[in-house]
C-alpha positions in Angstrom: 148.4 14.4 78.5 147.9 14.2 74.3 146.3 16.5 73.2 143.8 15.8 70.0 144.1 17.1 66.3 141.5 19.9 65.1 141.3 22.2 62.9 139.8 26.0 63.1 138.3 27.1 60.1 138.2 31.0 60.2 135.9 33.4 57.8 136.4 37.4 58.3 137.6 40.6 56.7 134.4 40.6 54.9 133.4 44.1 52.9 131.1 44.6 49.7 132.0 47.7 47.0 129.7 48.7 44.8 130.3 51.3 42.0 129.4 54.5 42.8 126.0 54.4 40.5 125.1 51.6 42.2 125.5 52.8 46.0 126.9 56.0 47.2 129.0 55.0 50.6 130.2 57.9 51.6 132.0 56.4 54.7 132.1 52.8 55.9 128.9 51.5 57.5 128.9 49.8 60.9 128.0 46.1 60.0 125.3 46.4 62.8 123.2 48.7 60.3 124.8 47.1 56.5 121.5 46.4 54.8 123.6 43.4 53.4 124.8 40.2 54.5 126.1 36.8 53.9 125.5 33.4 54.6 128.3 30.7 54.8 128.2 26.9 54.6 130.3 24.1 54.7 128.8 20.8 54.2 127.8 18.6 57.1 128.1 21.8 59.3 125.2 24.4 60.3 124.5 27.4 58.2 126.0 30.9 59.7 125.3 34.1 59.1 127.2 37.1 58.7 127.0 40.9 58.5 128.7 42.9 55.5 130.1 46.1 55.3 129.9 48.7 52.5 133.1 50.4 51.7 133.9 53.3 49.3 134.6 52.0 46.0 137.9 53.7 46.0 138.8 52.3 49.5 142.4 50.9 48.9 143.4 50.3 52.0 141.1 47.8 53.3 141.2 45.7 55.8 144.4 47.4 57.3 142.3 50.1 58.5 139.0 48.7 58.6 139.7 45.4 60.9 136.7 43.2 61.1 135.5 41.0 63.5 135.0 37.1 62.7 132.2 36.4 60.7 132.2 32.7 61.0 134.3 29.5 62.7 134.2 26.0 62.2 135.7 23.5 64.3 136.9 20.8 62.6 137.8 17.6 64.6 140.5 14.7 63.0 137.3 12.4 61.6 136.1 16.1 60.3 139.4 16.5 58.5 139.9 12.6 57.5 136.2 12.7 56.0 136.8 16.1 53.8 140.0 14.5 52.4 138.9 11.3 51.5 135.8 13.1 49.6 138.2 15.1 48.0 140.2 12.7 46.6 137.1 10.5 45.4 135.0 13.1 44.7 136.6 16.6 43.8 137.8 19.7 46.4 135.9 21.2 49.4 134.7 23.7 48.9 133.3 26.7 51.3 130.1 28.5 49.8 129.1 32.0 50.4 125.9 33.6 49.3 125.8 37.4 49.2 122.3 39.4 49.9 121.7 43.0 49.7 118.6 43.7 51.9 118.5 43.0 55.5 117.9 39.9 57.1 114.7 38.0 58.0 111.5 36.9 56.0 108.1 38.4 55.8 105.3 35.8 54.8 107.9 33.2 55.2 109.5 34.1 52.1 113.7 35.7 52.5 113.5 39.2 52.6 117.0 39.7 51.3 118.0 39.4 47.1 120.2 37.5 46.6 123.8 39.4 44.6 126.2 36.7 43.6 127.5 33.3 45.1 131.2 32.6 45.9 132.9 29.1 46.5 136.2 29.1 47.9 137.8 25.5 47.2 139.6 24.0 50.4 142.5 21.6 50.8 142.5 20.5 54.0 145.7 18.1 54.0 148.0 19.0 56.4 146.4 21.9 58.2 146.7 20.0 61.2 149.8 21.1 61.7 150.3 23.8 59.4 148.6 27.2 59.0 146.9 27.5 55.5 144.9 30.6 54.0 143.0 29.7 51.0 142.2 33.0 50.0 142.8 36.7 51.6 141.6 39.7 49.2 138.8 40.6 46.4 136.6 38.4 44.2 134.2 40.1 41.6 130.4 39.1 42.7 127.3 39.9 40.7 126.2 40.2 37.2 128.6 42.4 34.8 128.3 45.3 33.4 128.5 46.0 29.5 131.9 46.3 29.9 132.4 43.1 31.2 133.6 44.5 34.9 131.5 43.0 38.1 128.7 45.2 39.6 130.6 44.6 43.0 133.3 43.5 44.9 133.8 41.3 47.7 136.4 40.7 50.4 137.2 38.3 53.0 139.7 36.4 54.2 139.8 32.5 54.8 142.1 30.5 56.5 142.6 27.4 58.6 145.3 26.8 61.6 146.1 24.5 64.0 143.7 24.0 67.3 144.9 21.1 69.0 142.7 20.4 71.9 142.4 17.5 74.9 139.3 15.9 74.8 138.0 14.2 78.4 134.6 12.0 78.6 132.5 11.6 82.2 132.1 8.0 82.1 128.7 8.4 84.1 126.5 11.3 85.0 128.1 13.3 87.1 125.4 13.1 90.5 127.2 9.6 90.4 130.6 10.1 91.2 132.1 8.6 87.9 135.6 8.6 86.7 136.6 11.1 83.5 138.4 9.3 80.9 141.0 11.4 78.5 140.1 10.8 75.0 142.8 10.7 72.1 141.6 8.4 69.1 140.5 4.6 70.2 142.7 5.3 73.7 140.7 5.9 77.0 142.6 6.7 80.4 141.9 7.4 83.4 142.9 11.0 84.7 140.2 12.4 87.3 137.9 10.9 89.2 134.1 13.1 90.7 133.1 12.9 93.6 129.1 14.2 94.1 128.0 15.2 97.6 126.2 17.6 99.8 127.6 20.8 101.1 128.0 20.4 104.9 126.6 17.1 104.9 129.2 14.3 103.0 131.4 17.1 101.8 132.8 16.8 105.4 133.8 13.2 105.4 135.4 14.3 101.5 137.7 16.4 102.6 141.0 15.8 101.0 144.5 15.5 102.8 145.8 18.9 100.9 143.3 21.1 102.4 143.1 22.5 105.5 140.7 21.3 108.3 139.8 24.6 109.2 137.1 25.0 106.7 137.0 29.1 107.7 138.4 30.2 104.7 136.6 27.9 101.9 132.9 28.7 103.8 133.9 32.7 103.5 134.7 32.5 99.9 131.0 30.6 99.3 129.3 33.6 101.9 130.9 35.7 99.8 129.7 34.9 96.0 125.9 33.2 97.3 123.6 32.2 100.0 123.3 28.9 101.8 120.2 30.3 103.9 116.9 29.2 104.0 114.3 30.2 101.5 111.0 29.9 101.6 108.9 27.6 99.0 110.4 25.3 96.5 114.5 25.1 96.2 117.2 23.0 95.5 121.0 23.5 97.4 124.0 22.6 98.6 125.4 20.4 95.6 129.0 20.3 95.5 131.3 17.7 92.7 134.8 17.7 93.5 137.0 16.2 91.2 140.6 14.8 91.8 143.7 13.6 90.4 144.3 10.0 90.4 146.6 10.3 93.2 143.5 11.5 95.2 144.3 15.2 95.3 141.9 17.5 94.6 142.2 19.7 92.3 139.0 21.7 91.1 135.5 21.9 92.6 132.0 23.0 91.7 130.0 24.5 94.5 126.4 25.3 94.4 126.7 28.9 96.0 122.6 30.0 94.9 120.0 27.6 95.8 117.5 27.5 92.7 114.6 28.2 94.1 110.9 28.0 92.2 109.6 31.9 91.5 106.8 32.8 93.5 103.6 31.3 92.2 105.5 29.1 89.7 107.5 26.1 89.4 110.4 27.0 87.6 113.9 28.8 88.2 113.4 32.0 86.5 116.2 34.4 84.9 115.2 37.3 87.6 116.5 34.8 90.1 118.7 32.1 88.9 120.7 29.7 90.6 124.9 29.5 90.5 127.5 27.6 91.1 131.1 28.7 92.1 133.8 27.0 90.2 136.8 26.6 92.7 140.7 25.6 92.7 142.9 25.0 95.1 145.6 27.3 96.1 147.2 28.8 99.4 146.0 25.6 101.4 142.2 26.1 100.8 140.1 26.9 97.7 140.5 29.8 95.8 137.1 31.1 93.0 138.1 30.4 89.7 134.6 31.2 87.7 130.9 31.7 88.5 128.3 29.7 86.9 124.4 31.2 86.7 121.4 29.4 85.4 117.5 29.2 85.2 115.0 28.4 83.1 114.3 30.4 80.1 110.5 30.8 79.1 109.1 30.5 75.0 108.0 28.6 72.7 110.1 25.7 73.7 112.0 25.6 77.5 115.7 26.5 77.5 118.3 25.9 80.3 119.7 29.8 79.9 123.3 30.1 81.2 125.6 32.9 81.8 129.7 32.2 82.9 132.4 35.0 84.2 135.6 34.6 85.3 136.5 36.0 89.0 139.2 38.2 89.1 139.3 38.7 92.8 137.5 38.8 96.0 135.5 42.1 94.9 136.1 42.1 91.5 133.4 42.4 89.1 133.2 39.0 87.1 134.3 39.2 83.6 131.8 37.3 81.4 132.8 34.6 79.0 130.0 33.1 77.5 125.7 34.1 77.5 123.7 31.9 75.8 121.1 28.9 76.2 120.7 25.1 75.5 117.7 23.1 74.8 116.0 21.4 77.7 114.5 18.7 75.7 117.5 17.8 73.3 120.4 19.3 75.0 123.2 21.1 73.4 126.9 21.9 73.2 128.3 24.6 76.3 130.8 26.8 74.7 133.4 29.1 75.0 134.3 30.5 72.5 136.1 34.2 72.5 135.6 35.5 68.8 133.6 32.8 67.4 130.4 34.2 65.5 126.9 32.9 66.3 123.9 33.6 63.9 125.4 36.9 62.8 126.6 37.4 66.5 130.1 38.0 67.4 131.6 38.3 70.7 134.9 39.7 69.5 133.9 42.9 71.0 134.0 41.0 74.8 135.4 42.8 77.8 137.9 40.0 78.7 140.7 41.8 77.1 140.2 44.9 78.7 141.8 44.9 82.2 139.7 47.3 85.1 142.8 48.8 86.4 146.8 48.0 86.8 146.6 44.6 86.4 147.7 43.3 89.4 145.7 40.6 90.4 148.3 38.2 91.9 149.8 37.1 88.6 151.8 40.4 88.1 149.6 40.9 83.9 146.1 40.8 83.6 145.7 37.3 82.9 142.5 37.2 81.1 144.2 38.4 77.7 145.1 34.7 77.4 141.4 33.6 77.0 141.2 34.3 73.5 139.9 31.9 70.5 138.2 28.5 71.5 138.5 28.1 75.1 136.4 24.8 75.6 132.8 23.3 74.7 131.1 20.5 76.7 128.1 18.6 75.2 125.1 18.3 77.3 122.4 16.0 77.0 118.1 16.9 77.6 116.3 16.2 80.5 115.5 13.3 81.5 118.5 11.6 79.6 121.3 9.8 80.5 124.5 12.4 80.2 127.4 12.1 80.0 129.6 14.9 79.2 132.1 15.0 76.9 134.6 18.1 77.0 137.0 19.4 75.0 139.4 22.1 76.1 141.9 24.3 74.1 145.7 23.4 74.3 146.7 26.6 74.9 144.5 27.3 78.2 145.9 24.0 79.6 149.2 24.3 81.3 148.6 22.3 84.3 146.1 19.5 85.5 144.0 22.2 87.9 143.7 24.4 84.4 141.8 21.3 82.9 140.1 20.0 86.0 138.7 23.6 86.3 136.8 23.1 82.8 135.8 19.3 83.9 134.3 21.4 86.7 132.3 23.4 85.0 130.9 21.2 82.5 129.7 19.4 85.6 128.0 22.2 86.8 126.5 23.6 83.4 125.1 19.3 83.3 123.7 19.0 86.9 122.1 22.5 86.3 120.1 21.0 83.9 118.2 18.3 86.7 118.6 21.9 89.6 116.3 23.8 87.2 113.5 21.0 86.1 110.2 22.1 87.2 109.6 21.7 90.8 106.5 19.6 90.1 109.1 17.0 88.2 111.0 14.3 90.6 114.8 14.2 90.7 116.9 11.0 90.8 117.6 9.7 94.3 121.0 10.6 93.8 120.1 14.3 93.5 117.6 14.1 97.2 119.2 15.4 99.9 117.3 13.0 102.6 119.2 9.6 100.8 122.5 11.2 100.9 122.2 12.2 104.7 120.5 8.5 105.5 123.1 7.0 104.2 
C-alpha cells in the first residue's frame, strides 16, 4: 500500500511577557486560568483558539522548562499543499495569522469580551515540506504598541513548524449496511483492498464465517459476554449488527460487533448518554477474535441533535479501556471522526491523555506498553447526516499502519462510528430495510 502526501502544520510553545509595570507575574500561570489568549488562522481552514501563558519578564529559559502543550494543528493534504504554492507564487507567501487578546474568552451582548494586543503573521513556504521538516519560526516576536522608547509593551513566543504526515487514505464505495468494497485512494488511482460484509449476529454471521477462524465460536461469544449484552430489553432497541471486513483473498481481518443494543430511554425515543449503545472493534489472533477497541454512542440533547461518541483502546480482558477520542458530530450535516492524540480543539488539548501512561509493568502480551505508539494523528473518517447517503472516507497515519489488520481495524471503526449514526435515529424514524432484522433472517 502507498501511502498519500500530507502535511502537519503545528502551532505551540506559546507564552506572553509583559514588563513588569504592565503585569506583575510572579510565577507562571496555568494556561487554564491565563486571562489571555490567541486565535490562529490559516486561510481556507477553521479558526482555533488557543490559551496563553504569562511568564516573568525575566524568564530566560523558556520553553526548556516551561513545555507547552499544542495550541493548534492543521492538516494539510497534497491539493492543500499544491493550492498554497501556486497562490504563493501568483499571489505572494502564506502566511499564518495570530491575534493576541488579553481578557478572557467569550462575548457578553454578542460583542468579544477580550482586547485585542497586537497581530502576528508568520509567512509560510510550504515547498517541500512533504518530505522535509521545516520550522518557520521558534522564539520571540515583539507584539503591541511601543513604548517611548521605542521597545514593545510585550513579548510573544511560539513555535511553528511543519513535518511530514504521510497517511493511506481508503473510500467505502457504498454505505456500509450494504456490504460494499473499500477502495485505497492515492491521487486519481482507486484499488481494491477490503471488501464488508454487513450481517446479523447469530443470524447470517453464521453462514459468514471465514475459513481462518475456528468453528467453535466459544471463545469469540465470551469475548462479546464479556464487553456487552445480547439479552433482551424491554421497549424500543436495536442489536446484533456486526460488519466484517476482509482481505481480498477472503480472509478476515477486522470486525465491528454491536456488543450494547441501543435501546430508546424510558419514556423517550432516543439513545441517551446515561445509556449508550457500543460496538466492539475486533481482530483476529490465536485462531478466534481478539478486542482491539470499544466504540460508545447515543444521542446528545441541545439546541441541535448530535451523535456523541466516545473510543478506548482494550488493553486486556479486564483492563480498563484507555480513551482515545470524546467528542460529537452533527446529526443533520455529519462530520469528520477523529483521532487525534495532541491536536487542539477550540482551545482544547488532549496532550494531557492517559494513553501514555501505562497502569502497571507493561506486560500486556507485546512485552512494552504499546499504547505509547498512538501519538500525533492516528486517523479521521468523514461521516455524513442522517438520512444521507455515506460513504466513508478514512484516512489513517503511516506510522500506526504496519500490517493490513492495523488498517482494517480503523476501516472497522469508521464503520461503526457511520452505522451508529442510523442505530441512534429516533425510534419513531424508519431504518433502511437493510438495517431490519426480519429481511435479513427472511432472506
Amino acid at each position: 500500500m502507498d501511502p498519500c502526501p500530507f502535511i502537519r502544520l503545528t502551532v505551540a510553545n506559546l507564552a506572553l511577557k509583559l514588563p513588569s509595570a504592565a503585569k506583575s507575574a510572579p510565577s507562571v500561570v496555568h494556561p487554564s486560568s491565563s486571562p489571555c489568549f490567541c486565535k490562529i488562522k490559516l486561510k481556507n481552514f477553521p479558526l482555533q483558539t488557543a490559551v496563553i501563558p504569562y511568564i516573568p519578564p525575566d524568564t530566560t529559559s523558556f520553553p526548556d522548562g516551561h513545555p507547552q502543550p499544542l495550541a493548534a494543528t492543521f492538516h494539510l493534504s497534497k491539493a492543500d499543499l499544491e493550492r498554497f504554492i501556486s497562490k504563493s507564487i501568483f499571489s505572494g507567501k502564506v502566511f499564518l495569522k495570530i491575534s493576541i487578546f488579553t481578557g478572557r474568552r467569550g462575548t457578553s451582548c454578542g460583542v468579544n469580551s477580550g482586547k485585542l494586543l497586537g497581530k502576528v503573521c508568520v509567512p509560510l513556504d510550504l515547498a517541500g515540506t512533504e518530505t522535509k521538516a521545516c520550522v518557520f519560526h521558534n522564539g520571540w516576536i515583539s507584539v503591541g504598541k511601543q513604548d517611548s522608547k521605542g521597545s514593545s509593551a510585550a513579548q510573544f513566543h511560539l513555535n511553528v513548524k511543519a513535518e511530514p504526515d504521510p497517511r493511506f487514505v481508503f473510500q467505502f464505495d457504498g454505505e456500509p449496511e450494504c456490504s460494499p468494497q473499500v477502495f485505497q485512494i492515492k491521487g486519481n488511482i482507486r484499488q481494491p483492498v477490503f471488501t464488508c460484509k454487513f450481517s446479523f449476529r447469530n443470524s447470517g454471521d453464521r453462514n459468514q464465517r471465514p475459513r481462518s477462524l475456528p468453528s467453535d465460536s466459544t471463545t469469540t461469544r465470551k469475548w462479546l459476554s464479556s464487553f456487552g449484552s445480547d439479552r433482551e430489553r424491554p421497549g424500543k432497541e436495536r442489536k446484533g449488527w456486526s460488519i466484517t471486513v476482509h482481505d481480498l483473498s477472503g480472509s478476515p481481518v477486522a470486525a465491528a460487533s454491536m456488543v450494547t443494543p441501543f435501546v430508546a430511554s424510558p419514556g423517550s425515543d432516543r439513545v441517551s448518554r446515561s445509556n449508550p449503545g457500543s460496538w466492539l472493534i475486533l481482530r483476529p489472533g490465536d485462531g478466534t477474535w481478539k478486542p482491539w477497541g470499544r466504540l460508545e454512542a447515543w444521542r446528545e440533547r441541545g439546541s441541535s441533535d448530535g451523535l456523541g461518541y466516545r473510543f478506548e483502546l482494550i488493553p486486556d480482558t479486564n483492563g480498563t479501556g484507555i480513551v482515545l477520542a470524546e467528542s460529537a458530530l452533527s446529526l443533520n450535516k455529519g462530520g469528520k471522526f477523529e483521532i487525534d492524540l495532541g491536536c487542539n480543539l477550540n482551545g482544547r488539548s488532549n496532550a494531557a491523555s492517559p494513553v501514555c501512561s501505562p497502569r502497571s509493568s507493561g506486560d500486556f502480551g507485546y512485552g512494552l506498553w504499546p499504547y505509547c505508539l498512538y501519538r500525533g494523528f492516528v486517523m479521521s473518517a468523514n461521516v455524513e447526516g442522517e438520512g444521507k447517503c455515506s460513504k466513508p472516507s478514512v484516512e489513517v497515519s503511516v506510522q500506526h499502519v504496519n500490517c493490513t489488520e492495523d488498517a482494517a481495524a480503523f476501516v472497522a471503526l469508521a464503520a461503526a462510528i457511520d452505522l451508529s449514526m442510523d442505530a441512534c435515529r429516533l425510534f419513531s424514524q424508519r431504518l433502511r430495510k437493510e438495517l431490519c432484522q426480519d429481511r435479513d433472517l427472511l432472506g
